[in-house]
Biopython code that builds the backbone (N, CA, C, O; Angstrom):
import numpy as np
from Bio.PDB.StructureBuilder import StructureBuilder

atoms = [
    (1, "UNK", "N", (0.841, -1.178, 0.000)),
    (1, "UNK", "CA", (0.000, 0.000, 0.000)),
    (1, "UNK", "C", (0.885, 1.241, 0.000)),
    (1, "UNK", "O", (1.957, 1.175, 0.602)),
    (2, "UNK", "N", (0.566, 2.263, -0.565)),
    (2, "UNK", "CA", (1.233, 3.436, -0.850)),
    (2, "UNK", "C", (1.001, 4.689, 0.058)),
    (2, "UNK", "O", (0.384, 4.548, 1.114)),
    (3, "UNK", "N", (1.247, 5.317, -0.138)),
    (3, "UNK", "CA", (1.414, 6.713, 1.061)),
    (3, "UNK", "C", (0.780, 8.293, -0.023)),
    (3, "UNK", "O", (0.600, 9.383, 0.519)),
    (4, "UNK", "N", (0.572, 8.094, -1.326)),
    (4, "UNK", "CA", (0.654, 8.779, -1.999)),
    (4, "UNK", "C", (-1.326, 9.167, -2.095)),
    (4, "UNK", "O", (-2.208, 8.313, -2.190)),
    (5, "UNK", "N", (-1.490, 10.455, -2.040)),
    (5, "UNK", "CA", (-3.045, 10.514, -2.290)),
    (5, "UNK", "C", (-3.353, 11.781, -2.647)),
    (5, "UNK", "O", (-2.490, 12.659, -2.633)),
    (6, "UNK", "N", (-4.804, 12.051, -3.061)),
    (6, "UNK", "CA", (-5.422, 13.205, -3.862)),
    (6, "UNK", "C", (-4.498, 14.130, -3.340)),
    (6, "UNK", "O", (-4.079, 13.869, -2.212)),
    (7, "UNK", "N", (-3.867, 15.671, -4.170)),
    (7, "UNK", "CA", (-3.383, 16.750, -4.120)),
    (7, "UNK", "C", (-1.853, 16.302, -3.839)),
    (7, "UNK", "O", (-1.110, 17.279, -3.752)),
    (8, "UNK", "N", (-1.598, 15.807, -3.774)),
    (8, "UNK", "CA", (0.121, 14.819, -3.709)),
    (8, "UNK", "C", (0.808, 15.427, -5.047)),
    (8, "UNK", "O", (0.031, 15.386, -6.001)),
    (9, "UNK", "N", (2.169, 16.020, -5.367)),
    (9, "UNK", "CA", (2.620, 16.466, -6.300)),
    (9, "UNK", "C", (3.842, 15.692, -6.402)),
    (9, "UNK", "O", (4.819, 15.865, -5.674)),
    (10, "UNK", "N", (3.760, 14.878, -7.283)),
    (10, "UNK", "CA", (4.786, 14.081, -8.113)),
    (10, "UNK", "C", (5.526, 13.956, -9.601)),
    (10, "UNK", "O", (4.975, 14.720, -10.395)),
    (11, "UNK", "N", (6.322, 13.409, -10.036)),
    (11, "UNK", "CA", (6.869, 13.302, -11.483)),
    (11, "UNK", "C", (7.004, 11.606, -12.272)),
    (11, "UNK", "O", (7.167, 10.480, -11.802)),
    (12, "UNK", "N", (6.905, 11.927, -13.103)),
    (12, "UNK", "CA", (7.098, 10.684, -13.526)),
    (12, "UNK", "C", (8.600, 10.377, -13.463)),
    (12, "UNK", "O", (9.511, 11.204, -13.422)),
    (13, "UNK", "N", (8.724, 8.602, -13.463)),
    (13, "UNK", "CA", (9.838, 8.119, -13.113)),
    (13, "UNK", "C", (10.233, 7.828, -14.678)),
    (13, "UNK", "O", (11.372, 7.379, -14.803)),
    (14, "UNK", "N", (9.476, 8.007, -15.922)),
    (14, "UNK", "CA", (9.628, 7.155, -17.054)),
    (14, "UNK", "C", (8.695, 8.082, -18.077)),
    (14, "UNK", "O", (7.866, 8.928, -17.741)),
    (15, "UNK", "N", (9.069, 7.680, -19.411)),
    (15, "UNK", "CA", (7.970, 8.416, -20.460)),
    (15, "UNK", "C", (6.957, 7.204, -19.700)),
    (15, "UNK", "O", (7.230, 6.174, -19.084)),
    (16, "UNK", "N", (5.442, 7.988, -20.134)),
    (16, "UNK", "CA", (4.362, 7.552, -19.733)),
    (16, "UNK", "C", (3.299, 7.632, -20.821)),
    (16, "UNK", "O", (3.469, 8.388, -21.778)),
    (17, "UNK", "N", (2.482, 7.065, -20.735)),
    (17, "UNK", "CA", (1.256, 7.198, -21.357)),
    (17, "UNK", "C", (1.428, 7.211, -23.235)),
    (17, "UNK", "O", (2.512, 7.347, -23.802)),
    (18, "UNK", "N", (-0.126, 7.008, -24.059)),
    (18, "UNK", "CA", (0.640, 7.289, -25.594)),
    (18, "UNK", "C", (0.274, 6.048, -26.199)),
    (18, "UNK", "O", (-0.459, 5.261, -25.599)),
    (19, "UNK", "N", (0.677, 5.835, -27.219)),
    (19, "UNK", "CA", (0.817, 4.470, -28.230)),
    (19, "UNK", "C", (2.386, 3.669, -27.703)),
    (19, "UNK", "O", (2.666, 2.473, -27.614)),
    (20, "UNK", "N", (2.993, 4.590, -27.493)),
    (20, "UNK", "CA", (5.004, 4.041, -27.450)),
    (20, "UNK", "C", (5.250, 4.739, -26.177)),
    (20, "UNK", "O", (6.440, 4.960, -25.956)),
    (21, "UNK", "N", (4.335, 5.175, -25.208)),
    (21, "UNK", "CA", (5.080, 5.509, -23.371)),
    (21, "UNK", "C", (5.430, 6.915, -23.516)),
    (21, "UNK", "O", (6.161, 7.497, -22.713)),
    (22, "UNK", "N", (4.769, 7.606, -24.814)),
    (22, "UNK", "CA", (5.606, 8.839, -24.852)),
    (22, "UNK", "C", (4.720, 10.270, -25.126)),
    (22, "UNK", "O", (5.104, 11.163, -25.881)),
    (23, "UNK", "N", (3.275, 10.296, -24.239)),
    (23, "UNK", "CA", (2.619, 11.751, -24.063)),
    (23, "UNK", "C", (3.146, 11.995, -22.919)),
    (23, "UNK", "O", (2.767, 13.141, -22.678)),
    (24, "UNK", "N", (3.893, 11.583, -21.904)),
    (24, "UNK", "CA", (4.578, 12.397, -20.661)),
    (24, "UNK", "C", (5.910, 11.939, -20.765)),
    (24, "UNK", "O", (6.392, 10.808, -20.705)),
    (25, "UNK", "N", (6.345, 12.929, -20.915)),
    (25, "UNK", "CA", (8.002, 12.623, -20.753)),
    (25, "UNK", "C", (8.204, 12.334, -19.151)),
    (25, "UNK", "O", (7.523, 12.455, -18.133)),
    (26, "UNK", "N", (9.554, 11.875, -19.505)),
    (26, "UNK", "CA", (10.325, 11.584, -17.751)),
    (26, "UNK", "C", (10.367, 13.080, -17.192)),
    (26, "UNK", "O", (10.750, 14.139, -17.689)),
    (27, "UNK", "N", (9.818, 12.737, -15.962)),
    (27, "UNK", "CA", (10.307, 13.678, -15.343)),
    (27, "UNK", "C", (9.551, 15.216, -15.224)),
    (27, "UNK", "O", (9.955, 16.313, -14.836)),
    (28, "UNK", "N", (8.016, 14.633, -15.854)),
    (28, "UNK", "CA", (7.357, 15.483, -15.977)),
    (28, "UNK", "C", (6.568, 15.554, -14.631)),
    (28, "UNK", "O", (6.130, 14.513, -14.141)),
    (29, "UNK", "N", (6.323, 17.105, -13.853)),
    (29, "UNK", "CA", (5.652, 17.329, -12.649)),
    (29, "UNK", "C", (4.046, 16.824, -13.108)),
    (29, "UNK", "O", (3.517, 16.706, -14.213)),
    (30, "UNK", "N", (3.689, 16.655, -12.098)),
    (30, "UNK", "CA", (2.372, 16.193, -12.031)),
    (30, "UNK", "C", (1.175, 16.433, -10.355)),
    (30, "UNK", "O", (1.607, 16.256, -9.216)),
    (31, "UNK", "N", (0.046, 16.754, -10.605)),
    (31, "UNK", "CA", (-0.731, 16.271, -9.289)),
    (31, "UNK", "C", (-1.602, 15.202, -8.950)),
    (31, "UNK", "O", (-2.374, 15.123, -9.905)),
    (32, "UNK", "N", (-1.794, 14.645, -8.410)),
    (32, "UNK", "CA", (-2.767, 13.248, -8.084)),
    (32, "UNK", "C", (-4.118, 13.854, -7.677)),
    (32, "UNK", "O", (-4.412, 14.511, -6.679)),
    (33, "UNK", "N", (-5.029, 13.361, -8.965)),
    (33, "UNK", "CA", (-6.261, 13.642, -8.317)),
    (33, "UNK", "C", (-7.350, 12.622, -7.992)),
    (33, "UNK", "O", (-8.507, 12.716, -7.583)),
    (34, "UNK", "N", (-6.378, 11.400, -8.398)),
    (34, "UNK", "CA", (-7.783, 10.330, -7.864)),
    (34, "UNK", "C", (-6.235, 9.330, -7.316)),
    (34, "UNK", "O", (-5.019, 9.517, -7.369)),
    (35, "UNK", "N", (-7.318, 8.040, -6.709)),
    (35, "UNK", "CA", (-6.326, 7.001, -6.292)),
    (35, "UNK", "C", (-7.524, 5.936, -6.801)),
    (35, "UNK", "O", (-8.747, 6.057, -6.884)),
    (36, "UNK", "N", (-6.647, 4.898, -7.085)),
    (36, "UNK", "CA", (-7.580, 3.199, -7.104)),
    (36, "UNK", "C", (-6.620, 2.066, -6.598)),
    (36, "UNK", "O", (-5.395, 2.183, -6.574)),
    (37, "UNK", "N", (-7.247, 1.067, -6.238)),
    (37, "UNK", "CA", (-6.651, -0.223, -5.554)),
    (37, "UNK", "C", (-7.250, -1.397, -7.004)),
    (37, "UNK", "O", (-8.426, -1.694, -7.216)),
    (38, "UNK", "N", (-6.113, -1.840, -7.754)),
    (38, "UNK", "CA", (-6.347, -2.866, -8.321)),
    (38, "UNK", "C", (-6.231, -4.136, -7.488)),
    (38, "UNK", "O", (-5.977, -4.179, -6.284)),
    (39, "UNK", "N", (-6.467, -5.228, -8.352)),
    (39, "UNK", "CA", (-6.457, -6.554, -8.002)),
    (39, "UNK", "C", (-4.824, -6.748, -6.989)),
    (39, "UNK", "O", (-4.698, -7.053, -5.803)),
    (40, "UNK", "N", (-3.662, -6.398, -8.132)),
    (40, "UNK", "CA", (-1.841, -6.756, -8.165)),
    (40, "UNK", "C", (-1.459, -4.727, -7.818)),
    (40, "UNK", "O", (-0.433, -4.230, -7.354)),
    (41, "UNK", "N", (-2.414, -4.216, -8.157)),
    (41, "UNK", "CA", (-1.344, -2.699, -8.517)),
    (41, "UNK", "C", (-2.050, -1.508, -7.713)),
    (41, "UNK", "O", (-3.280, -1.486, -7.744)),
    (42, "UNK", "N", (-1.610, -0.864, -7.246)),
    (42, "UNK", "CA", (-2.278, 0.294, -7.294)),
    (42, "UNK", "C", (-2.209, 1.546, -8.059)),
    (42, "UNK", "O", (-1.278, 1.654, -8.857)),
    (43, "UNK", "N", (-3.062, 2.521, -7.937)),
    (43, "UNK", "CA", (-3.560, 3.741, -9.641)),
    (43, "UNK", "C", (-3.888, 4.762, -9.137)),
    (43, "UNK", "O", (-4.816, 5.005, -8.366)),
    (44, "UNK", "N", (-2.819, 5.643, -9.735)),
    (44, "UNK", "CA", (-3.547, 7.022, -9.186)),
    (44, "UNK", "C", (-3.611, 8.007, -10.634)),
    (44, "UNK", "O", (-2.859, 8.046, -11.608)),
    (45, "UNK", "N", (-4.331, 8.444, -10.439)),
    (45, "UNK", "CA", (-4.916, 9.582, -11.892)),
    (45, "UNK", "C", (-3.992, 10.827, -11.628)),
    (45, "UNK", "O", (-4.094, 11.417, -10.552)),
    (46, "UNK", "N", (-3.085, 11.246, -12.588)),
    (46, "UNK", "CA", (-2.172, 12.074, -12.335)),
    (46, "UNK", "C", (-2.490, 13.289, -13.511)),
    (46, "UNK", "O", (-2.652, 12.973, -14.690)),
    (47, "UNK", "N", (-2.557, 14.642, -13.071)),
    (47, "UNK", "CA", (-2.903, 15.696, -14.085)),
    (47, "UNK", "C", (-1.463, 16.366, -14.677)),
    (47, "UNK", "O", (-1.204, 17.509, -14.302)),
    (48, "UNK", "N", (-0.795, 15.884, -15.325)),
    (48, "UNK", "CA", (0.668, 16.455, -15.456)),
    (48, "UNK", "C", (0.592, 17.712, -16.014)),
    (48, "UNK", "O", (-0.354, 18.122, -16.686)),
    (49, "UNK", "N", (1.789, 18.442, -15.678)),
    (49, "UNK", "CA", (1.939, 19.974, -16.518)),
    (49, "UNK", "C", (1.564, 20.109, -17.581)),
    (49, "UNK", "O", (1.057, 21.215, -17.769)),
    (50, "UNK", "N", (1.588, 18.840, -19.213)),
    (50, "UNK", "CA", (1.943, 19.236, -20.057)),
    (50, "UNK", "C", (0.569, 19.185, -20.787)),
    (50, "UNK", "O", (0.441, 19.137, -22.010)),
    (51, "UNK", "N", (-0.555, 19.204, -19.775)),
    (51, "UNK", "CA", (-1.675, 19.022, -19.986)),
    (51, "UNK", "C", (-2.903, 17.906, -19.952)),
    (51, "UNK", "O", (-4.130, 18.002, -19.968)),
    (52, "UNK", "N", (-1.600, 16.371, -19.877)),
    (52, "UNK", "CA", (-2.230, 15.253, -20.018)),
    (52, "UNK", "C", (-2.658, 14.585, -18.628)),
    (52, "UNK", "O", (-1.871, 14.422, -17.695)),
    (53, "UNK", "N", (-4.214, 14.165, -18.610)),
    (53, "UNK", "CA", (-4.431, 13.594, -17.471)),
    (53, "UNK", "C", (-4.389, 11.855, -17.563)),
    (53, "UNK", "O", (-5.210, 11.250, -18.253)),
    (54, "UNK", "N", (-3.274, 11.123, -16.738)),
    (54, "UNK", "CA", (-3.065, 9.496, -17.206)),
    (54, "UNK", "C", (-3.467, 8.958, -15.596)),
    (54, "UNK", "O", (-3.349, 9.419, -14.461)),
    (55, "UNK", "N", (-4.092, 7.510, -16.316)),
    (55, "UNK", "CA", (-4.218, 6.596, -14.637)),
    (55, "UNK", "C", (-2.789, 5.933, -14.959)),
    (55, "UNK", "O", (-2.722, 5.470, -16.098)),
    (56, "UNK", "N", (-1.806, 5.820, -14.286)),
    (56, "UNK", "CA", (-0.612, 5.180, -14.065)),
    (56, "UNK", "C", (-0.042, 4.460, -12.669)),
    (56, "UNK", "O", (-0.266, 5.114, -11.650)),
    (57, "UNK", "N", (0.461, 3.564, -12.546)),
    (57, "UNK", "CA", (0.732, 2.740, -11.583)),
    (57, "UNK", "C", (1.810, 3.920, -10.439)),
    (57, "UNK", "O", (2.506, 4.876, -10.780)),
    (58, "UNK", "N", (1.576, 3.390, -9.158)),
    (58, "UNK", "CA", (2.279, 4.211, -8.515)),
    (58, "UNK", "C", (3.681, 4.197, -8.160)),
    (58, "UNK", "O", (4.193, 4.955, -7.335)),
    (59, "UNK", "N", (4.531, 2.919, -9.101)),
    (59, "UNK", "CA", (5.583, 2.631, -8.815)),
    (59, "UNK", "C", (5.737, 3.379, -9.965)),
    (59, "UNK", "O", (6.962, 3.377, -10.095)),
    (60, "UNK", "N", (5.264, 4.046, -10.923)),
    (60, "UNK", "CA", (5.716, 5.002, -12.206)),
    (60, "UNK", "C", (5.680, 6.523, -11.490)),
    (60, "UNK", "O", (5.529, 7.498, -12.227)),
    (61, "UNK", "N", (5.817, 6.698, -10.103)),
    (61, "UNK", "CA", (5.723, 7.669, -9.779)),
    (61, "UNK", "C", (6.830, 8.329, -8.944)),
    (61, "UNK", "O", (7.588, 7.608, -8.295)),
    (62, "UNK", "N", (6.922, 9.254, -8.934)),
    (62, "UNK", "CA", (8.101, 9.750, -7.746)),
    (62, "UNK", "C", (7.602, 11.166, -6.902)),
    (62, "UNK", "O", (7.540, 12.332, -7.295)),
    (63, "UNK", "N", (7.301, 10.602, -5.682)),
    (63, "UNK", "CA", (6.681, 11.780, -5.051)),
    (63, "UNK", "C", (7.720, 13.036, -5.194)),
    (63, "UNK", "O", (8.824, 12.822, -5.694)),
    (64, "UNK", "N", (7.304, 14.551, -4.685)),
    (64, "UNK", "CA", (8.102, 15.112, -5.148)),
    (64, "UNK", "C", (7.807, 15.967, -3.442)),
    (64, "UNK", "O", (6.845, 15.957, -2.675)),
    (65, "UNK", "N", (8.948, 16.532, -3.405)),
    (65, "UNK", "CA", (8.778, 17.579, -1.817)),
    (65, "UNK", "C", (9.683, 18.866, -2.048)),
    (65, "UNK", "O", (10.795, 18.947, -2.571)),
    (66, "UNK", "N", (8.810, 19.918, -1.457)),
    (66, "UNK", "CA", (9.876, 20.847, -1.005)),
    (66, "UNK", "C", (8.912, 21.817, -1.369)),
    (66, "UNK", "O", (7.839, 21.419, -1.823)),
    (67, "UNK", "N", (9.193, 23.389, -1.202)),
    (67, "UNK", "CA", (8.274, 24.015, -1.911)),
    (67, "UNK", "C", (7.766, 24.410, -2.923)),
    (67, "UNK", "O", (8.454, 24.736, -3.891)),
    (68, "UNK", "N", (6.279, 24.473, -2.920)),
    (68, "UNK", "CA", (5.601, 24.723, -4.090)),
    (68, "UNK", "C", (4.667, 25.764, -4.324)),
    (68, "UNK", "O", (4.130, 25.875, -5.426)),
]
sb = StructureBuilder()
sb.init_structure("model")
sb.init_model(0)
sb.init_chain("A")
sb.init_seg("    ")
for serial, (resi, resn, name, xyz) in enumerate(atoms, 1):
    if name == "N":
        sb.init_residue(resn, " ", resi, " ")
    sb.init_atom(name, np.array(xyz, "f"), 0.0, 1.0, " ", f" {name:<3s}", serial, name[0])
structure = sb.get_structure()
């Protein structure tokens, strides 16, 4: 289980989302606005900067801290 939830500001660890992993680049900031519990995974709905909103696994994630 994860620590990560709604309004949580993170980046991706990896290109994400797309046909080929590649509407979010690495390393793109992002906010969490939903969470889900799969069967094996857990999912959180992430609204990234570059406009795109993706459900992505939370090990594709990297919380982010400090100020914002």
């Amino acid at each position: 289980m994860t620590d990560l939830n709604k309004g949580d500001q993170v980046s991706s660890r990896g290109s994400l989302g797309g046909l080929f992993g590649d509407a979010v680049p690495s390393g793109t900031a992002g906010e969490i606005v939903d969470t889900r519990h799969g069967l094996f995974d857990e999912f959180t709905t992430v609204k990234f900067e570059n406009g795109r909103t993706e459900e992505v696994r939370v090990q594709d994630l990297k919380r982010e801290t400090g100020w914002f």
